[in-house]
C-alpha positions in Angstrom: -31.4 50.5 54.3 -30.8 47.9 52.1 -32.7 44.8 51.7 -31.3 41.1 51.8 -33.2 39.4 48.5 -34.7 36.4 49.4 -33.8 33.1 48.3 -35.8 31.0 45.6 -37.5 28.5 47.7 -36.2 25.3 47.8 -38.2 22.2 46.3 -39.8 19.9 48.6 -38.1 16.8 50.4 -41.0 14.8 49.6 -43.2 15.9 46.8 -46.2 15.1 46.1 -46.8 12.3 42.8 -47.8 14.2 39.7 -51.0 13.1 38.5 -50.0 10.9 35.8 -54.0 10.3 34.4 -54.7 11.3 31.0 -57.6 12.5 31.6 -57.0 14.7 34.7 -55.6 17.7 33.7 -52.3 18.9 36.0 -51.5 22.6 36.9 -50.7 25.1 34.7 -48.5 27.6 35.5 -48.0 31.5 34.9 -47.7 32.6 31.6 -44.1 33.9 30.3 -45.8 37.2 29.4 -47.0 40.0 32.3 -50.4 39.9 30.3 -53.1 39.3 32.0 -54.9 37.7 31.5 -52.2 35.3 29.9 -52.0 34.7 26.1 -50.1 31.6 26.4 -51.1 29.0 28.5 -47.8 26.9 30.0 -46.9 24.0 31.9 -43.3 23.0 33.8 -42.2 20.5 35.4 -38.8 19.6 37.6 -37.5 16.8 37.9 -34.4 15.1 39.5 -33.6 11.1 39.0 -36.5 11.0 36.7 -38.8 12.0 39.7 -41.0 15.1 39.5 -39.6 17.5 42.3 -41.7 20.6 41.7 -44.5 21.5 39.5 -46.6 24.4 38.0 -44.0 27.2 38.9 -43.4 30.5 36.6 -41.7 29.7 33.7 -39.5 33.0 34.5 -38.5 30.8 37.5 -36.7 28.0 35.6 -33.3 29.1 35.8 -33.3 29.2 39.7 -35.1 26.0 40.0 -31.8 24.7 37.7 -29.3 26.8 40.1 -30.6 25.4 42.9 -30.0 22.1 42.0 -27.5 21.0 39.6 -29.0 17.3 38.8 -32.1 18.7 37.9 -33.8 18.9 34.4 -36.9 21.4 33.8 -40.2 20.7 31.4 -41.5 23.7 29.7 -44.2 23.2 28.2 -46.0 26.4 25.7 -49.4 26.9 24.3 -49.4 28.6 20.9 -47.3 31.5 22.2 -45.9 34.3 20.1 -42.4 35.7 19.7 -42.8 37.5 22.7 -44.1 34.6 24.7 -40.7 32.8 23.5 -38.0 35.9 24.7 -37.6 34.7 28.6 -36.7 31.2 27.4 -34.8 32.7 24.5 -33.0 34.5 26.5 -32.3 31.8 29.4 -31.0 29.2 26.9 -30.2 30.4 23.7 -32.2 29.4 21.6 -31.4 30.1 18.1 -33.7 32.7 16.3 -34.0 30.2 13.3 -35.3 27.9 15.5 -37.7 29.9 17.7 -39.3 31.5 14.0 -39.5 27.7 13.5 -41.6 27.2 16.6 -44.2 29.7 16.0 -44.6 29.5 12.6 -47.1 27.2 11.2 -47.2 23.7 9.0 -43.6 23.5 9.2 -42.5 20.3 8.0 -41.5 17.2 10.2 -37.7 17.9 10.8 -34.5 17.9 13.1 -32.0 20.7 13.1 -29.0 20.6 15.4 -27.9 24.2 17.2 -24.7 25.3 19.2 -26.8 25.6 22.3 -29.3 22.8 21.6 -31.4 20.5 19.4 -34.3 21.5 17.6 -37.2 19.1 16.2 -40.3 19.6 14.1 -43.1 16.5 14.4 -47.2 16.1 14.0 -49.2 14.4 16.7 -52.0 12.7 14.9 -55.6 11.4 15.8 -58.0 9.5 13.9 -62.2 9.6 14.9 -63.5 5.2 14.8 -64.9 5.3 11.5 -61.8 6.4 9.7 -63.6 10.0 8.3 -61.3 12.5 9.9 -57.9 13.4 10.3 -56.6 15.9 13.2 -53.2 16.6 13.8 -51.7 19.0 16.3 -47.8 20.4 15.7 -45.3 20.4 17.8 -42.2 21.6 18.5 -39.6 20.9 21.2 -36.3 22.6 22.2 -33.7 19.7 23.9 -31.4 21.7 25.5 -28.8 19.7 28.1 -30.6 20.7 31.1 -34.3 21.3 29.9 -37.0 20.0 27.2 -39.6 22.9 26.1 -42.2 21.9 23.9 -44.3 24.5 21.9 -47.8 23.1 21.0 -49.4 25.1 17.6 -52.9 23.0 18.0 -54.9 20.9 20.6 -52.4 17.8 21.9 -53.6 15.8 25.1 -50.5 17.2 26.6 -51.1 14.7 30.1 -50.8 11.7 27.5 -46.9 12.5 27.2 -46.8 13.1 31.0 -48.3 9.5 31.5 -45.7 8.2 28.7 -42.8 10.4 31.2 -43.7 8.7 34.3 -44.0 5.1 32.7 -40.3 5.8 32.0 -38.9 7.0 35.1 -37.1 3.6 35.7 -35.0 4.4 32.7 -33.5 7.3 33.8 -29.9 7.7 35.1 -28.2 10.8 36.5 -27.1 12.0 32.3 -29.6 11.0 30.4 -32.9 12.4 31.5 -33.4 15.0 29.2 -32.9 11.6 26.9 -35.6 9.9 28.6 -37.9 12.7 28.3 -37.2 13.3 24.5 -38.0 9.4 24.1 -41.3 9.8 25.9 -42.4 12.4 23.6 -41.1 10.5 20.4 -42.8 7.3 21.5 -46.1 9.5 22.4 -46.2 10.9 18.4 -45.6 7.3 17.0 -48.0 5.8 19.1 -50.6 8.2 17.7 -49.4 7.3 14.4 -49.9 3.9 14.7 -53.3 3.8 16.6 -54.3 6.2 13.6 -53.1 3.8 11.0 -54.5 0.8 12.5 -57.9 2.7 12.6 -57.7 3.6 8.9 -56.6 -0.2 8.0 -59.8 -1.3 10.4 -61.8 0.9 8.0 -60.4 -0.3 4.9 -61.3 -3.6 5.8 -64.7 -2.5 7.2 -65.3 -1.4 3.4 -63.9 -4.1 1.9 -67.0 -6.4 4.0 -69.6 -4.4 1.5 -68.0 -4.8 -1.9 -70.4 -7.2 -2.4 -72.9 -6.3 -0.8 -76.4 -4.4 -1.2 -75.9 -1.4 0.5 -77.8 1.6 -0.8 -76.6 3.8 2.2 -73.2 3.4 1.2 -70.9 4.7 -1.9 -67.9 2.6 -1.8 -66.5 4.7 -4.8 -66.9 7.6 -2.4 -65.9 6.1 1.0 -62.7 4.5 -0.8 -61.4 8.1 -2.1 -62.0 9.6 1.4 -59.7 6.4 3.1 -57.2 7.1 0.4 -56.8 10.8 1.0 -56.9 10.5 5.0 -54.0 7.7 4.6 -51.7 10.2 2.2 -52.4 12.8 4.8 -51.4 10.7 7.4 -48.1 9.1 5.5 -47.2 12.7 4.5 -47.0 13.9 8.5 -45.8 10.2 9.3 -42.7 9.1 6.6 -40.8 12.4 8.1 -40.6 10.6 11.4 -38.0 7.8 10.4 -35.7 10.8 9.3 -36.4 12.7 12.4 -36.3 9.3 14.6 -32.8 8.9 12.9 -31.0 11.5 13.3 -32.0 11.8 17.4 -30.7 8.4 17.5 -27.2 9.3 15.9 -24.1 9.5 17.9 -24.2 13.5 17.6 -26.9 14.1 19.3 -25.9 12.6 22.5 -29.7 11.5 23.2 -29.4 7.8 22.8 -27.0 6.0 25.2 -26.3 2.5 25.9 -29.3 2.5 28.1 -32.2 4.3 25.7 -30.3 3.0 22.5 -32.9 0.0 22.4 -36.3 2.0 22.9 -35.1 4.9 20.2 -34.8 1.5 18.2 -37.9 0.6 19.1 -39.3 3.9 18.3 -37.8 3.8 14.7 -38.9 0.0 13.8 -42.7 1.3 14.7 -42.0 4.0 11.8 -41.2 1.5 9.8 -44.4 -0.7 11.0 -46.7 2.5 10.5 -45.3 2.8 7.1 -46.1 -0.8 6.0 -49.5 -0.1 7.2 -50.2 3.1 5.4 -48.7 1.4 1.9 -50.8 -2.2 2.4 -53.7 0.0 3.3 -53.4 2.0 0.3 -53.0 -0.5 -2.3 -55.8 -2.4 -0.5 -58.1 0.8 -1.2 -57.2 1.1 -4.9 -58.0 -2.6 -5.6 -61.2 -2.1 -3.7 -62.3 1.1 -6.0 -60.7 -0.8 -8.8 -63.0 -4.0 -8.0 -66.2 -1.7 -7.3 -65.6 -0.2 -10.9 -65.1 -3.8 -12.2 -68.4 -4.8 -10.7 -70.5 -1.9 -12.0 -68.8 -2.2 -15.4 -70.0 -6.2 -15.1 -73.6 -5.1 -14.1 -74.0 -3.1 -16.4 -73.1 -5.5 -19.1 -75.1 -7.8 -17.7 -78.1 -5.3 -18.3 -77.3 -4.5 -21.8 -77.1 -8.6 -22.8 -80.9 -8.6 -21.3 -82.1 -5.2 -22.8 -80.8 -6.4 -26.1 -82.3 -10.1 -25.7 -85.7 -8.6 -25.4 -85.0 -6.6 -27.9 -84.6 -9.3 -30.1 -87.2 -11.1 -28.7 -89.6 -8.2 -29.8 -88.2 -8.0 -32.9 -89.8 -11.3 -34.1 -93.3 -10.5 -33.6 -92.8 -6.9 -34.7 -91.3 -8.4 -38.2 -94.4 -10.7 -38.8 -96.6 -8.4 -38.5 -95.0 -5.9 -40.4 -94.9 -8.7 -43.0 -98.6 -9.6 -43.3 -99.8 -6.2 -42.9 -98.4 -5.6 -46.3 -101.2 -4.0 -48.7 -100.3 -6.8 -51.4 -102.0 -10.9 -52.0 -100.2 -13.3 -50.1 -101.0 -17.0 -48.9 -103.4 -16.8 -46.4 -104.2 -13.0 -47.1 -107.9 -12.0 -45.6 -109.0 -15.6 -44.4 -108.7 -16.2 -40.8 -105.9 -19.1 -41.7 -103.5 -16.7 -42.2 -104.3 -15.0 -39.1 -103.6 -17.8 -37.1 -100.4 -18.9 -39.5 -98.8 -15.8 -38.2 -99.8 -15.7 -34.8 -98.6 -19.4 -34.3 -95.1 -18.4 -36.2 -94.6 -15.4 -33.8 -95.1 -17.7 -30.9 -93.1 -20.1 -31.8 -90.2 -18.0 -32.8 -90.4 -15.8 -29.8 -90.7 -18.7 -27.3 -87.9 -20.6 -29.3 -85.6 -17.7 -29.5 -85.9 -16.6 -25.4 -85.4 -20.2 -24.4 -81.9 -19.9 -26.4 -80.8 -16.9 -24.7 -81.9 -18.3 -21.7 -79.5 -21.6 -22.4 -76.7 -18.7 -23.4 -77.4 -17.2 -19.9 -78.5 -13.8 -21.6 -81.7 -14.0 -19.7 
């Protein structure tokens, strides 16, 4: 007898809200692998009008959840999967091989390349600690495909900080552009690491610049201004890439940014630009600081050769008399206590006269 498959259930009438906190963690759902236990951790989402309409279902279940409803847009979201990982999606949406290798591969560089199927782009969400010290960044890849967005994380990313930036945006969304609105939220999630990162390096830089002048044996400027300059070229090399990427989602070709979302990709791109600015003034700022700081020791240390060399002349005077009259030959006042005193009231007075000179001449 033959059975009657049953029908992908349908998503609630009234859903639930999607917990939108950063730092509550939302459902995961099963892995795109039969390994158990799973290798790659996932996340989805479906949403409809730019409201969340079912969450934490099998990945392998996104093409029914998109059947089901034709004004519905799915979030896949992957964990540091593998090739394998990637097939079910590969296989649902075509992704492009050259793309997928892309995805998996590591410290690929920040990029955008269009395919038949779907877009592909390449960027580096950043993180800076207070003090300015370290630099983390976590890669990340994302698939915009018309009816879904898939992101593939390489390294840690708070992953519920883009969900918060999705469902600040929901009164942007229209019935074609929400894979739009969702590729914005990402884009505007990256900068905005970018830019708390570069005000945090700039905070430092001026935090430095506060003990140029300053006694502070605890700290080696020279030091602490070569590790701010090599986290700010770290930081510019992952974040420069992002006016190119920025650009090109914003062009006419890649059908991302309409009338409606033109203005935020915009805005998106003139914080680039911002960021940018940032880095460069920061930068210069650093080498004028190391430049000063050797400046300063270079003036210390001049200032401690004028004064070894004043007492050294100083010395000299006593050290010549005395060489002088302890000459084994006659001279005036030799062996009678006058000449004694002759010599030690000419060493006197010539020391005394010669240190209140260089004390006039600021050598002392």
């Amino acid at each position: 007898m033959t059975q009657t498959p049953t029908p992908p259930a349908k998503p609630p009438l009234h859903p639930a809200p999607a917990p939108g906190d950063p730092h509550t963690p939302g459902p995961l759902a099963a892995s795109v692998t039969a390994v158990s236990p799973p290798k790659c951790p996932t996340r989805t989402r479906l949403y409809r009008d730019g409201k969340v309409v079912a969450e934490g279902f099998p990945a392998a279940d996104i093409s029914e959840h998109l059947d089901a409803d034709e004004t519905a847009v799915a979030w896949l979201d992957l964990y540091e999967p593998t090739e394998a990982d990637l097939r079910i999606v590969t296989d649902e949406f075509g992704l492009h091989p050259l793309a997928v290798e892309d995805a998996i591969s590591p410290h690929e560089r920040p990029k955008v390349d269009r395919y038949a199927s779907h877009l592909f782009a390449n960027m580096y969400a950043v993180s800076v600690d207070p003090r300015g010290t370290a630099v983390a960044t976590g890669e990340i890849s994302v698939f915009m495909t018309p009816r879904a967005i898939i992101t593939v994380r390489k390294n840690t990313f708070d992953i519920d900080t883009l969900i918060t930036h999705w469902d600040l945006n929901a009164n942007l969304v229209t019935s074609d552009n929400q894979v739009s609105v969702l590729t914005y939220g990402l884009l505007d999630a990256v900068v905005d690491g970018h830019y708390a990162a570069a005000e945090k390096l700039d905070d430092a830089v001026d935090e430095l610049q506060t003990h140029l002048f300053r006694t502070d044996p605890g700290l080696d400027i020279r030091r602490r201004a070569y590790e701010l300059a090599a986290n700010l070229v770290s930081l510019r090399r992952l974040m420069v890439p992002m006016q190119e990427v920025t650009g090109r989602l914003m062009r006419a070709d890649s059908h991302l940014a309409d009338d409606t979302l033109a203005p935020y990709f915009h805005d998106v791109y003139d914080h680039t630009q911002r960021i940018a600015e940032i880095i460069d003034s920061a930068r210069d700022r650093v080498d004028r600081i190391a430049d000063t700081q050797r400046s300063e020791q270079d003036a210390q240390l001049n200032e401690i050769t004028k004064k070894l060399a004043a007492w050294a002349a100083i010395i000299a005077v006593p050290t010549a008399i005395t060489g002088f009259y302890g000459q084994n030959v006659p001279y005036p006042g030799f062996g009678h206590y006058g000449g004694f005193i002759t010599s030690l009231t000419v060493m006197v007075v010539l020391a005394v006269g010669l240190y209140l000179l260089l004390r006039r001449n600021r050598w002392l």
